[in-house]
N, C-alpha and C positions, 0 to 999 in steps of 0.2 A: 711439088714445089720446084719450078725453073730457078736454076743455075742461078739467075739473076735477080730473082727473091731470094732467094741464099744468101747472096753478096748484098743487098741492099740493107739485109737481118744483122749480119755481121758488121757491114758497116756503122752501122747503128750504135749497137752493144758496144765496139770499142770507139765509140766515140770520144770526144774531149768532154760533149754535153752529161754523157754517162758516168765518165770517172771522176768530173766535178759532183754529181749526182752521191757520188758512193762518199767520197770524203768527207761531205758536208754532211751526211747521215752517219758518219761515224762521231764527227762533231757534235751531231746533236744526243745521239743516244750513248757518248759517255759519261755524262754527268749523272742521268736518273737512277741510275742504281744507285750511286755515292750516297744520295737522301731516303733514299729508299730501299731496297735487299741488304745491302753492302753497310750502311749504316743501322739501319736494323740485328744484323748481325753483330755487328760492334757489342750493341746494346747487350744482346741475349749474352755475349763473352761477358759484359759486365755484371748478368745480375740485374740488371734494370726489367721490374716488374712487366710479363706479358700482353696484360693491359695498354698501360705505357709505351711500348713498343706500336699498339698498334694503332694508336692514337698519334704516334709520329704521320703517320701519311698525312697529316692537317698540314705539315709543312709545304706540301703539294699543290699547295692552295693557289700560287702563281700561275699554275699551267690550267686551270680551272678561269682563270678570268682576267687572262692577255687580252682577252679583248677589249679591255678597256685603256690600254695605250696602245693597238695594234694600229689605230689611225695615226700617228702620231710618224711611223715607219711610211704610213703613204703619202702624211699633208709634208713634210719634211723632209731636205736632201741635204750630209752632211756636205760640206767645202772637201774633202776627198774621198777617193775612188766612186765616187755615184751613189745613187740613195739605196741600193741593195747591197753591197759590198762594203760603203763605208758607216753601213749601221752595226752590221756584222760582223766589223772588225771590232768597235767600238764595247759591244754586247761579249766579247768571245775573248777581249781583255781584260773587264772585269770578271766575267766568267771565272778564268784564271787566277785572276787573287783571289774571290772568294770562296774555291775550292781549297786554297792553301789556309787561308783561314780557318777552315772547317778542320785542318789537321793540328790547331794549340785547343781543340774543346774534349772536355772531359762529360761523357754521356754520365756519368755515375753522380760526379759529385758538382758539376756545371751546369745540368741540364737547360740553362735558358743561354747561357752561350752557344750551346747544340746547334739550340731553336733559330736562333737569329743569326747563326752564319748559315745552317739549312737554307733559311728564307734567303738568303741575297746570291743564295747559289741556283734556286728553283724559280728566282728573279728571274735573274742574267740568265737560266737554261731556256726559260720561259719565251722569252725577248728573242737569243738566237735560232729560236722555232718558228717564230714567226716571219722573220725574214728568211730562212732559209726554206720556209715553207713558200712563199711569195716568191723568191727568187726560182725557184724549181720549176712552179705554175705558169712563168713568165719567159722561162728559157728554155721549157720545152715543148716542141708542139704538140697538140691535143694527141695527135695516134702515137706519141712517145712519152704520154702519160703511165698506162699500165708499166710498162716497162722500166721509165722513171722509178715509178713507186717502186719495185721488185730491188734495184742497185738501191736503191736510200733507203730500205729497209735491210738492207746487203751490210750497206756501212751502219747502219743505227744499231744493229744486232753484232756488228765485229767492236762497235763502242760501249759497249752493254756488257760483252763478254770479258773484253781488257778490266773493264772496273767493277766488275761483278764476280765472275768465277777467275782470273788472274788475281783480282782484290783479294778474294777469298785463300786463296794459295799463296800469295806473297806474304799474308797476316801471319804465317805459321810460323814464318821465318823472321820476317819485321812486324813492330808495333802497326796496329790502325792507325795512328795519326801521321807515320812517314808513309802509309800505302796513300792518302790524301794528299800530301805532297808531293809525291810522286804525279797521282794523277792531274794533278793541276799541271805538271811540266806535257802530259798526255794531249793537249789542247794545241801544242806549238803546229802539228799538220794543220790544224782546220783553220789558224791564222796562216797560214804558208798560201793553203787553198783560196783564199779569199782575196789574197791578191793574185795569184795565179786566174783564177776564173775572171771571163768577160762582165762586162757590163749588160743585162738585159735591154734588149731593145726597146724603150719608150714607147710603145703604143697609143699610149693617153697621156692627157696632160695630168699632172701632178693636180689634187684639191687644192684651191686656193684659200679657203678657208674652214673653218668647225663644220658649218653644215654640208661641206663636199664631201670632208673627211671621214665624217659619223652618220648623218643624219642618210645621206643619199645612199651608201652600201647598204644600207637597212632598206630603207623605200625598194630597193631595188631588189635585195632578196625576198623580202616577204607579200612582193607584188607577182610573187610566182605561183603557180598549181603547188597545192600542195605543200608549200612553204614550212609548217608547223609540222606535217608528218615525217617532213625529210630530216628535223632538228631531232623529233624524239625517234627515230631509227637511228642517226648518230650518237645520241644519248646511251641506247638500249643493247644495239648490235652485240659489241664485247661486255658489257656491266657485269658479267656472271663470269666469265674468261677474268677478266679483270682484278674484281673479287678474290680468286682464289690465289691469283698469282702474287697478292700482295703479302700474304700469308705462310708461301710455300718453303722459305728459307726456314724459320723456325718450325716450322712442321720436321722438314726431313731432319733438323738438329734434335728436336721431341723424339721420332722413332727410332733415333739410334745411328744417324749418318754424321761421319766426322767432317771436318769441313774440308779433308781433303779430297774427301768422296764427291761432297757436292761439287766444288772445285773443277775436277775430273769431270765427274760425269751427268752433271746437271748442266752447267755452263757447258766445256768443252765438248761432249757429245752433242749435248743439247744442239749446240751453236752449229753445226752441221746440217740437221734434222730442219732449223731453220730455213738455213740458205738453199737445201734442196727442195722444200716447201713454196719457199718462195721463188725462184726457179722458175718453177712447173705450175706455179699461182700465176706470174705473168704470161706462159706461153695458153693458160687455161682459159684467161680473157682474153686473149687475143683470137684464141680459137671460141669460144663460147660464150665471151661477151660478161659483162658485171654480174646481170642479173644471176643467172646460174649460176657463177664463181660463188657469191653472195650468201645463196642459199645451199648449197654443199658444203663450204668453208665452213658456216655457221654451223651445222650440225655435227660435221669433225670437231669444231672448236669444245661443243658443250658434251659431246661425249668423251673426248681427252680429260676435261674435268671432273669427270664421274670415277675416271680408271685412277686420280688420286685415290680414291677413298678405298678401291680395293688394294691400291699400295697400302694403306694403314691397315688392313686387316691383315696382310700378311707380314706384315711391319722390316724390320731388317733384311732385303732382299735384294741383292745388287741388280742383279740379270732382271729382277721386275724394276726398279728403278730406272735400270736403261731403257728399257721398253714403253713405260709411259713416259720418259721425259722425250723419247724420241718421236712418240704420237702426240705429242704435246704440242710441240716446240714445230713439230713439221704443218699439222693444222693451222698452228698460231701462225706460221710466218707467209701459208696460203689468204689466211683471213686477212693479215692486218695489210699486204700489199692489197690485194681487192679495195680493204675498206677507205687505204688513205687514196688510191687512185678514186673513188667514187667519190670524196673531200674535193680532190685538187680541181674533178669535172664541173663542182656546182658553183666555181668562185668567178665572177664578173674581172676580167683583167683590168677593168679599171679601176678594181678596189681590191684589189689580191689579198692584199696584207689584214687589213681588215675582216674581211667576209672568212680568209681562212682560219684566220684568230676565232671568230665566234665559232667556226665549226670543230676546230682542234678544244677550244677551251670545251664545250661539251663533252667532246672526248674523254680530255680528264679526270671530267666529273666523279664518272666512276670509281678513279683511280687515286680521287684524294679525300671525297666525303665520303662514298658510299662504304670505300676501302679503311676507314674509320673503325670502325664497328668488328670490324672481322672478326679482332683478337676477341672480343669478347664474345663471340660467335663460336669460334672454335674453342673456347675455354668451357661454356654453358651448352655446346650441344654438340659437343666430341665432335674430331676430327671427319668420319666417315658423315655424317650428317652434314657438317657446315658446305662438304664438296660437293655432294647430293644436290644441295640447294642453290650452290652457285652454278651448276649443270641445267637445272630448273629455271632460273633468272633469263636463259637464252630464247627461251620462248618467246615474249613478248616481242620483243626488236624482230626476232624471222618472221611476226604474222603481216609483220609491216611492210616487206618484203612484196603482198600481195598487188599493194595500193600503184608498185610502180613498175609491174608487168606490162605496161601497156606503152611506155615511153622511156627508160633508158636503155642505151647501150651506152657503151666506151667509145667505140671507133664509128657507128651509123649517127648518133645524135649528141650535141649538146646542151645536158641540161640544163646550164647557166642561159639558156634562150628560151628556155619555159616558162 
């Protein structure tokens, strides 16, 4: 590598494009723990049946299907900052209160106040995804995709850990409902960043009506090769990764881990083991391209999930506990940069918002229906068994893998021209 690929690498990574990239992913991945790990936890300190707990992930239900007002972000520009920024702003306000809201609900003896300040929180998280997904695909160029992904998954994982394992460790000292208000003040960066960050350069014209907005992003994806196989490998890829991580906070509280442990060394360790994963995930594509990232990440991922279940057999174990949250967490953060950079390549810029919404909200899926069921998974077929099976789930999505050997790379081809 010449001196001046060096400097051109560097210049890059501390870009303005990159560190907008990182803040905007810390924006978006502080809120989903709140409704999900971090609120589930609440619960299990309550006493609120296992079951129950794990039928909360239905609140997740938003980020399963933004696509159904993701046009809404492309046919419309608000009267300030421009139509990526001032939607952004507008999503990242409300965001904001209805995370404070979430901190006057009683999970024990409230339970439908839970519910429906949950829902207006996995709204608004919903909404700010979408545009900050859109804005990202539009602001950076195609060969500054992988790398893209790597920093927003940089910040969506340092957002995750402030309201997940810092949540976790602040509870011991304060109430759950001031750690929720606390985190709503957690939001004031990603409104700072919103005006700070440029406007994306308009390439297309804006939809001027219902069928630019809806009808033609559709025509326009499913008029590609392969169209339906690329949706259920977005579906399938993580489903079993997924799966078990909805599960794992009352798992480690079941075999005997306090919440200062997880705290520590689920999050805080954890959240290292991430950002070196992903790291070495972006320089892995860049050097070897999706596809292979793809299929290696996928096989770390589902074997990480198996090495839970030898965590349960040896049950209270710190030094094992560091060791699979660390193969965990380093897998997961090589997988999920690969996977959203492969999301950001297949989006039409002139339907961004749109086309990325339908490929994110499949994403979800996993992560709000599928993830439904768990509790009662791990209740009815013990813990070592339920991991077992979400290890097994990864199958499907890698055989899919095969179908698009022949046509993507990251940096040679765009498959949004397929």
């Amino acid at each position: 590598m010449t001196a001046q690929v060096t400097k051109d690498i560097l210049a890059v990574v501390f870009s303005k494009r990159m560190l907008v990239t990182l803040l905007m992913g810390f924006s978006c991945g502080l809120p989903l723990p709140l409704t999900d790990s971090f609120l589930k936890a609440w619960m299990k300190s309550a006493d609120v049946d296992l079951a129950l707990i794990g039928m909360m992930s239905l609140v997740g239900l938003p980020y399963t299907l933004k696509f159904l007002w993701g046009p809404v972000f492309d046919r419309y520009t608000p009267s300030f900052l421009g139509r990526r920024r001032g939607w952004l702003l507008l999503a990242q306000i409300l965001l904001m209160a209805a995370i404070a809201w979430l901190s006057f609900a009683d999970p024990l003896h409230s339970p439908v106040m839970v519910v429906l300040a949950a829902l207006f929180v996995t709204f608004f998280s919903a909404s700010q995804d979408i545009i900050v997904d859109a804005y990202r695909r539009e602001d950076l160029p195609d060969q500054e995709l992988g790398l893209g992904s790597s920093f927003y998954v940089y910040g969506y994982r340092i957002g995750m850990l402030l309201s997940s394992g810092g949540g976790l460790i602040m509870a011991q000292s304060i109430s759950y409902p001031f750690v929720f208000l606390l985190m709503s003040f957690c939001m004031l960066p990603g409104i700072i960043t919103t005006f700070w960050a440029s406007e994306p350069k308009i390439l297309f014209k804006a939809p001027k009506n219902i069928k630019e907005a809806v009808v033609d992003p559709l025509i326009d994806f499913f008029g590609r090769q392969d169209s339906l196989l690329i949706l259920a490998f977005i579906l399938l890829y993580k489903i079993g990764d997924t799966m078990a991580g909805a599960m794992t906070i009352p798992f480690y509280l079941e075999v005997g881990f306090s919440e200062i442990e997880i705290g520590t060394i689920v999050k805080l360790f954890g959240f290292w083991a991430v950002i070196i994963g992903s790291f070495l995930g972006g320089i892995f594509m860049l050097r070897f391209g999706i596809y292979r990232s793809l299929w290696i990440f996928g096989f770390l991922q589902a074997a990480s999930t198996a090495f839970f279940a030898v965590l349960f057999w040896y049950g209270h174990e710190i030094y094992l506990l560091s060791a699979v949250i660390a193969f965990e967490n380093f897998s997961s953060g090589m997988g999920t940069a690969a996977y959203i950079a492969f999301m950001a390549s297949l989006t039409n810029k002139k339907f961004t918002a749109t086309q990325y919404a339908l490929f994110t909200s499949l994403m979800g899926i996993p992560r709000v229906l599928m993830s439904a069921p768990t509790g009662y998974m791990a209740k009815y077929l013990g813990w070592d068994y339920f991991f077992i099976i979400c290890a097994v789930l990864a199958i499907p999505g890698m055989l899919l893998l095969f179908r698009f050997a022949s046509w993507y790379s990251p940096i040679k081809s765009d498959p949004a021209s397929l």
